[in-house]
Each structure stands twice: as C-alpha cells, then as structure tokens.
Residue frames as qw, qx, qy, qz and C-alpha x, y, z in Angstrom:
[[0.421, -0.408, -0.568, 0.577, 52.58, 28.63, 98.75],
 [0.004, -0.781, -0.315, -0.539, 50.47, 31.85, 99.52],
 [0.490, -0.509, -0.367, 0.605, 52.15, 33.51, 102.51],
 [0.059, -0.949, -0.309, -0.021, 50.84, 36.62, 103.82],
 [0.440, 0.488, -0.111, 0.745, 53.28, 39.86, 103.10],
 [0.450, -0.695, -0.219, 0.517, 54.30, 41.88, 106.30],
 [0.150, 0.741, 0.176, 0.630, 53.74, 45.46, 105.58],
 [0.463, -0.369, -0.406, 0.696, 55.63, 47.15, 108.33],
 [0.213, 0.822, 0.258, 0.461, 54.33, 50.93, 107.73],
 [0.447, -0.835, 0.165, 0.276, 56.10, 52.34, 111.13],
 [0.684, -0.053, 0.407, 0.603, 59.33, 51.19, 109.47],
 [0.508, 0.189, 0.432, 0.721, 59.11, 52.19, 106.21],
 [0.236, -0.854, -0.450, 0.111, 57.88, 55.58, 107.17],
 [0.238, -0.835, 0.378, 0.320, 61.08, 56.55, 108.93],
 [0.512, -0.046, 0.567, 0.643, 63.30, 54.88, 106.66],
 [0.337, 0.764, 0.393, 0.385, 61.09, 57.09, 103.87],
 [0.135, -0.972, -0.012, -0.190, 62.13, 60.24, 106.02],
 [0.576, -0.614, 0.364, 0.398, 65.44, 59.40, 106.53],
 [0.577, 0.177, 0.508, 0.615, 66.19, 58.80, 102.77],
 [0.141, 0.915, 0.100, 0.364, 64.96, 62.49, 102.09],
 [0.386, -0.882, 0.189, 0.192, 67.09, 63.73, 104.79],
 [0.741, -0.290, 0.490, 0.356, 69.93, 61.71, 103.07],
 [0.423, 0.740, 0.287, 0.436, 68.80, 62.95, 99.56],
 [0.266, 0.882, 0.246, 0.301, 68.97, 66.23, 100.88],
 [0.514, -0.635, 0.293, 0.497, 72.38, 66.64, 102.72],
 [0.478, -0.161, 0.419, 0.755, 74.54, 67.08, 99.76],
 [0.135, 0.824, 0.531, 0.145, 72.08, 69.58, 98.39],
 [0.298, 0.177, -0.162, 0.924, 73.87, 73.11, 97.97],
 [0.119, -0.752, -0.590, 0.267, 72.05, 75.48, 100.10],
 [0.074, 0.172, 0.215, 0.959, 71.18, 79.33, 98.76],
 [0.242, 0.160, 0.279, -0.916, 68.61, 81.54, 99.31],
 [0.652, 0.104, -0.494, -0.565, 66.58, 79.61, 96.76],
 [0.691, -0.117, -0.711, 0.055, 66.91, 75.63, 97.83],
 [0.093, 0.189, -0.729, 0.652, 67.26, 76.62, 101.65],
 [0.533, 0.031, 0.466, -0.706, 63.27, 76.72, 102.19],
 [0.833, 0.162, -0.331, -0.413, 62.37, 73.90, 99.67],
 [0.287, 0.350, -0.860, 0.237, 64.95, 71.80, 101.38],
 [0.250, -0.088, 0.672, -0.691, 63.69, 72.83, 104.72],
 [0.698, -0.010, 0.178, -0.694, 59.88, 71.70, 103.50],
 [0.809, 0.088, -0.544, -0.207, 60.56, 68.58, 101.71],
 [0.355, 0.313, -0.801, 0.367, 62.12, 67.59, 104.79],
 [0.355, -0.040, 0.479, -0.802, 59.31, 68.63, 106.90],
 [0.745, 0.172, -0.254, -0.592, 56.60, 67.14, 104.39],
 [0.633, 0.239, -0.734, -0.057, 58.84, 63.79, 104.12],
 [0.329, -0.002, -0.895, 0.303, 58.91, 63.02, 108.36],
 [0.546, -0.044, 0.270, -0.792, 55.50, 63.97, 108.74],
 [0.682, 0.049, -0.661, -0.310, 54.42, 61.05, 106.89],
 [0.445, 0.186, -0.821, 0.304, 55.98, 58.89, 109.98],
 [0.029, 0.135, -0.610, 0.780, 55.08, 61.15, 112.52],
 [0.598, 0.023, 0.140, -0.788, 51.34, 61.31, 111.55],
 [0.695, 0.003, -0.583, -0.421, 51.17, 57.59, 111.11],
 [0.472, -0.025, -0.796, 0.378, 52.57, 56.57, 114.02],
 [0.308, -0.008, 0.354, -0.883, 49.58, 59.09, 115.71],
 [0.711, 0.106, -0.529, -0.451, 47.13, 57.03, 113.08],
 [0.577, -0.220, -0.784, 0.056, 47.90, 53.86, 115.14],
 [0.204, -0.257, -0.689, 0.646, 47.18, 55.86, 118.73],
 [0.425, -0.224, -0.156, -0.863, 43.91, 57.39, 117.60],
 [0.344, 0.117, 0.684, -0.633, 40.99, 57.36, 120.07],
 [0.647, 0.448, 0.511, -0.346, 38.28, 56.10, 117.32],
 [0.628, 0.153, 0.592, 0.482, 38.42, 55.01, 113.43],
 [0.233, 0.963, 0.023, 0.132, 37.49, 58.96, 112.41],
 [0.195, -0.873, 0.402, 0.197, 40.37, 60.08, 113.89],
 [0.749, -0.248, 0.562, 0.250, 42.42, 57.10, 112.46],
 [0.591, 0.563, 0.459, 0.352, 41.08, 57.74, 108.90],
 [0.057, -0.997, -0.036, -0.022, 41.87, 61.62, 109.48],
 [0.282, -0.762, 0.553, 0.185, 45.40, 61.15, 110.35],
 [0.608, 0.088, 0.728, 0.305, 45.61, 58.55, 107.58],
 [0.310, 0.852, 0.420, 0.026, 44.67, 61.24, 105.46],
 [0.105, -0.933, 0.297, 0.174, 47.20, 63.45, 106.47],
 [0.681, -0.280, 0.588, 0.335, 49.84, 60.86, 106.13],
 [0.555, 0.581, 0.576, 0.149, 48.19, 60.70, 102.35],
 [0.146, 0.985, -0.044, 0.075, 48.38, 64.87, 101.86],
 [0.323, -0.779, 0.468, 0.264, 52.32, 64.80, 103.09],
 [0.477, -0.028, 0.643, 0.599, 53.43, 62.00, 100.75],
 [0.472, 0.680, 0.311, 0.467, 52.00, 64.03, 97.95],
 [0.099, -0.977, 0.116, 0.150, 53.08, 67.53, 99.31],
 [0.424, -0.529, 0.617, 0.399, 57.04, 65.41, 99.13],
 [0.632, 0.354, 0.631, 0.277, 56.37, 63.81, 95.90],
 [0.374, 0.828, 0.343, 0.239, 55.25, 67.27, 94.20]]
C-alpha cells in the first residue's frame, strides 16, 4: 500500500519552537547564556512565524523568499 505522508509544516514548526523554549527553561542564566538563550529562542520561533507568512505570500517570489528565511533560521538554531 503506497499512502501519501501528511507533512503538516504549520505544526511541526511550533512544536519545533516550543521544544527550544522547553530546552531552554532549565538553562542557568548569567551574563554569558542570557543573550544566546535569548537568540536561539528568537532564531527557533522564527522558523514558524516566517512559514506561516510563506503560506500568505502575495506571489511564488515572495513564497520562495520567506521559505528561505525559514531555511536561514533553522540553521542560525542549529549552529
């Protein structure tokens, strides 16, 4: 049987930015980790935010453009 996989990408977006936020509560915070926290957190629910613009783009440049970005933020969190 060949049944087509359902790739939810809203979903697993936020759920990707909520499990960094969850990583990064029990994270001690110091003058060091307080702004790397703060970015991976930023980096990690941009992904969501800039995909869930991706599906309300006005034309398939802008779609691929903010699918791009999505692209740059998971690596910015990854690295």
């Amino acid at each position: 049987m060949n049944e087509k996989k359902h790739f939810d990408l809203e979903e697993r977006t936020a759920v990707f930015g909520e499990n960094v936020i969850e990583f990064c509560k029990p994270l001690k915070e110091s003058a060091i980790t307080r702004p790397l926290i703060s970015q991976i957190i930023r980096s990690a629910t941009s992904v969501g935010a800039n995909y869930q613009e991706a599906n309300g783009a006005s034309s398939r440049k802008d779609f691929r453009n903010k699918i791009h970005i999505c692209k740059k933020e998971a690596q910015e969190t990854g690295h």
